[in-house]
Wavefront OBJ file of the C-alpha trace (Angstrom):
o trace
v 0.000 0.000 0.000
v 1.423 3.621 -0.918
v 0.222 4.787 2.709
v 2.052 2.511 4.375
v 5.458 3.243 2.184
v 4.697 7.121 2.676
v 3.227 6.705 5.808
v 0.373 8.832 7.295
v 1.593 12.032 6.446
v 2.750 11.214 2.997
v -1.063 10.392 2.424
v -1.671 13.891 1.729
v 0.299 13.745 -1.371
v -1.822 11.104 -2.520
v -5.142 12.249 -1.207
v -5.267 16.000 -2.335
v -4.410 15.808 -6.124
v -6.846 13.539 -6.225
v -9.242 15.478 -4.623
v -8.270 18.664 -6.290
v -8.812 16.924 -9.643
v -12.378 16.440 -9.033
v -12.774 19.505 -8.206
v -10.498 21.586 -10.630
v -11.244 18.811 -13.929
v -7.900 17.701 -15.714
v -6.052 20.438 -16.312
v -2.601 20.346 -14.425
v -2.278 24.064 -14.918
v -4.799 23.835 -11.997
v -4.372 20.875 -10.091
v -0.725 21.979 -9.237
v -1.483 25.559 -7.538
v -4.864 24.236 -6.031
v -2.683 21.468 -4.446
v 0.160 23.191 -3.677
v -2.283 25.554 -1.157
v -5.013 22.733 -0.073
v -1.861 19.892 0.871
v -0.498 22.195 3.774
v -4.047 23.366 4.675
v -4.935 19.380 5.388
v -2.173 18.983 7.217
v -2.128 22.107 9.167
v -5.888 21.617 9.932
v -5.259 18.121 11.149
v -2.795 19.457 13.255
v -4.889 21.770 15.004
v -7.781 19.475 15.482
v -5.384 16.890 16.395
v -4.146 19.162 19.474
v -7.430 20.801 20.385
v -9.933 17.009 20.171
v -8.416 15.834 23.476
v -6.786 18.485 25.343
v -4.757 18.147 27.458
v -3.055 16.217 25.549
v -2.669 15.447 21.550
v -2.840 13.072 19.102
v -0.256 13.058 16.074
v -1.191 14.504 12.832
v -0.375 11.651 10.912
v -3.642 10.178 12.947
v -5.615 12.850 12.496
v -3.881 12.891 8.389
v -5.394 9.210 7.840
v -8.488 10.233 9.288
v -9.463 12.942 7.307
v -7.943 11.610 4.474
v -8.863 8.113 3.861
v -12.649 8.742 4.092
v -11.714 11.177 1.287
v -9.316 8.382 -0.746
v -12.514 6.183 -0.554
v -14.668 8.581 -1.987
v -12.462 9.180 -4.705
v -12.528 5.440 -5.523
v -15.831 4.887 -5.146
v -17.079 7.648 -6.934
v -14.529 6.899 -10.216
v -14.524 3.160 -9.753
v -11.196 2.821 -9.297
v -10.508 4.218 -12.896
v -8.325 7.167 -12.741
v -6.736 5.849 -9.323
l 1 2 3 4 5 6 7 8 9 10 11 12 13 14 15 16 17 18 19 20 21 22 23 24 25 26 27 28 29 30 31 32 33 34 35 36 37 38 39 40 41 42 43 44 45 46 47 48 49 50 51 52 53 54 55 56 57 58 59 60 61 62 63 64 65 66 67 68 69 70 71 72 73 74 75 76 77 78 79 80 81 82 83 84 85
């Protein structure tokens, strides 16, 4: 599995240009920029909620990464079959 090569926080690489495709269509004049902002906003985001969901203490953003993300990943399958994945 490319997660578990990559490992959690690599995900996002896979995850957003995905997402960002469907979004954005197949141009990579688009994909590119949109993922080069909406990457770091993922992981930032599940940085922060990974801090703030059980304070005192945290959990690691490469949790919080796999969570977000992988409900997204299976989406993305789902929703193209597999086909472009």
């Amino acid at each position: 599995s490319a997660t578990a090569l990559a490992g959690p926080i690599g995900f996002v690489g896979l995850v957003v240009p995905h997402a960002v495709r469907s979004v954005t269509g197949p141009d990579y004049r688009w994909i590119l920029p949109f993922s080069l902002v909406l990457a770091p906003v993922l992981l930032l985001g599940s940085d922060i909620v990974g801090r703030v969901i059980l304070l005192p203490g945290e959990v690691p953003a490469g949790i919080m990464t796999a969570l977000i993300g992988a409900p997204v990943f299976v989406w993305l399958i789902r929703r193209g079959k597999g086909a472009g994945l």
